[in-house]
C-alpha positions as CSV (number, residue, x, y, z in Angstrom):
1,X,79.3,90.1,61.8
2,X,77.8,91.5,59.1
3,X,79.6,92.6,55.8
4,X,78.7,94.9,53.2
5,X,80.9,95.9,49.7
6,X,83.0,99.4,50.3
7,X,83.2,101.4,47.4
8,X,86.5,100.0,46.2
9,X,85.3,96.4,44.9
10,X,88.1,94.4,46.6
11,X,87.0,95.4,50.6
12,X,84.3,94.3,52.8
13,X,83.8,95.9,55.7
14,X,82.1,94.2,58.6
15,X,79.8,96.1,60.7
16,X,82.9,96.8,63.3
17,X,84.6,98.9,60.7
18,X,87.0,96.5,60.4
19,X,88.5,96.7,56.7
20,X,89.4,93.0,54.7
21,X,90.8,93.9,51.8
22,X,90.6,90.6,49.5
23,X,92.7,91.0,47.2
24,X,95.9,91.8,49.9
25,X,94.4,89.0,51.0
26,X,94.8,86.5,48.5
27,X,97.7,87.7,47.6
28,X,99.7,87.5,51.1
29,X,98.2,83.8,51.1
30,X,100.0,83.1,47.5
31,X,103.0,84.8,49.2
32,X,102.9,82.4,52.1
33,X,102.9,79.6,50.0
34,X,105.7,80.3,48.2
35,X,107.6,80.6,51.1
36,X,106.1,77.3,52.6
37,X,107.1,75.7,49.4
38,X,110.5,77.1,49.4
39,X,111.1,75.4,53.3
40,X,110.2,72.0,52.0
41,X,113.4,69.8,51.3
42,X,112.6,68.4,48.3
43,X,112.7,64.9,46.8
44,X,111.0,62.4,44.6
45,X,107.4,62.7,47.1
46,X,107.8,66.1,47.5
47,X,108.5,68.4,44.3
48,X,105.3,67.4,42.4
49,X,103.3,68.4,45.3
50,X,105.2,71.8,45.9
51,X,104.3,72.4,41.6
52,X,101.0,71.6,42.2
53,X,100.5,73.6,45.3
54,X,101.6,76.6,43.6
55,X,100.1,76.7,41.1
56,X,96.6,76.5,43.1
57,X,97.3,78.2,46.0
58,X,99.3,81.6,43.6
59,X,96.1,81.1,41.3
60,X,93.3,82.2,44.1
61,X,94.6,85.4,44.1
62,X,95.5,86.1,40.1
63,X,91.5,84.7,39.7
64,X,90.3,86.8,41.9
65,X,92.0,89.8,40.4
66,X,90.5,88.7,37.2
67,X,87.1,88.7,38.6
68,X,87.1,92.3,40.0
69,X,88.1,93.4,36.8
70,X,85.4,91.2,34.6
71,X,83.5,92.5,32.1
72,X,80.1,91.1,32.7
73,X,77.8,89.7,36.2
74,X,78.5,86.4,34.4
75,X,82.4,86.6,34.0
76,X,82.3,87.6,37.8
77,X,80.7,84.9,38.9
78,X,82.8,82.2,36.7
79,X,85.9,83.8,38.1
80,X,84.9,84.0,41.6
81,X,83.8,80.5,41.1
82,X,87.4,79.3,39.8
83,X,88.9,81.1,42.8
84,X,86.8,79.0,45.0
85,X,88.0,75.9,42.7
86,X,91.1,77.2,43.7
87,X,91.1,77.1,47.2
88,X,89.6,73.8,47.4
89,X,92.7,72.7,45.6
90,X,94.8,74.4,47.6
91,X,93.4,72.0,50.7
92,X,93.8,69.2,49.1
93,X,97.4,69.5,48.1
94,X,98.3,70.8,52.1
95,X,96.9,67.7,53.1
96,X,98.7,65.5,50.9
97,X,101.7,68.0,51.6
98,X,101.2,67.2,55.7
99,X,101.4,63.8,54.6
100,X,104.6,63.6,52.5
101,X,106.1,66.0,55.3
102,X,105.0,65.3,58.5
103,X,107.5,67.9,60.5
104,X,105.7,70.6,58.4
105,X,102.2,69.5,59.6
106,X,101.9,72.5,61.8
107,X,102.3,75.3,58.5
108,X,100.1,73.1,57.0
109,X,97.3,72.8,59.0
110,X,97.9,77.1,58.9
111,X,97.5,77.3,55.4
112,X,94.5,75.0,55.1
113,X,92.5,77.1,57.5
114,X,93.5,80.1,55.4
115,X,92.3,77.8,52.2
116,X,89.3,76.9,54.1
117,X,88.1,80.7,55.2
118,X,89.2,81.8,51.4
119,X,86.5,78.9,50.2
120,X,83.8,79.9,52.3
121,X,84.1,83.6,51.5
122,X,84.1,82.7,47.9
123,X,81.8,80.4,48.3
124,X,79.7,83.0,50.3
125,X,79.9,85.8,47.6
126,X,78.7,82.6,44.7
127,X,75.5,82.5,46.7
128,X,74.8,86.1,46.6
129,X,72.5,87.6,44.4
130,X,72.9,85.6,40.9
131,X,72.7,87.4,37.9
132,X,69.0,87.6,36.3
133,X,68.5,84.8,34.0
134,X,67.0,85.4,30.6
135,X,63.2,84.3,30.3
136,X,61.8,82.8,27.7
137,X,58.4,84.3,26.6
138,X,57.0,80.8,24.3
């Protein structure tokens, strides 16, 4: 399937005319972790992971709103870079979050995949044309 930017700088469209918009996206994902979070009875295991998970998994989509509005190639990249960060996180604390919870594996196991796709597509749009590097002309 293959993707190209619409005009707006938030969708891709892939070659079915099918329309992702990334930053609904990211944003619905932050949504569904704050619901997640708020289904998790919490004790002494539990509430440092649900703090930590928020603030990862709520931060993909806040960096990435950051990088469609960034001033420079370079200050695209570095955001889209921490959004990736981001989502890696995100993983990690799900997993430890299955752990500390094992009735909620299912929702977790949901989420990561989300986290996963959200890393590859960042990761996907990192390997995309990198900005032109300055040359040096000793």
């Amino acid at each position: 399937m293959t993707k190209f930017k619409d005009q707006s700088s938030n969708q891709l469209q892939s070659s079915k005319n099918k329309v992702f918009d990334l930053e609904e996206r990211t944003a619905r994902f932050g949504e569904d972790i704050i619901l997640f979070a708020k289904s998790i009875v919490k004790d002494e295991v539990s509430r440092p992971l649900i703090g930590q998970l928020i603030r990862s998994g709520t931060s993909i989509g806040a960096n990435y709103m950051e990088a469609d509005g960034a001033e420079s190639k370079r200050d695209f990249r570095h955001k889209i870079a921490l959004c990736k960060k981001e989502a890696k996180e995100t993983k990690h604390w799900l997993r430890m979050m299955a752990k500390a919870d094992p009735g909620k594996n299912g929702e977790c196991k949901h989420l990561w995949v989300e986290a996963k796709e959200l890393t590859l597509i960042f990761s996907s749009i990192l390997l995309q044309k990198k900005p032109m590097e300055k040359k040096s002309f000793d």
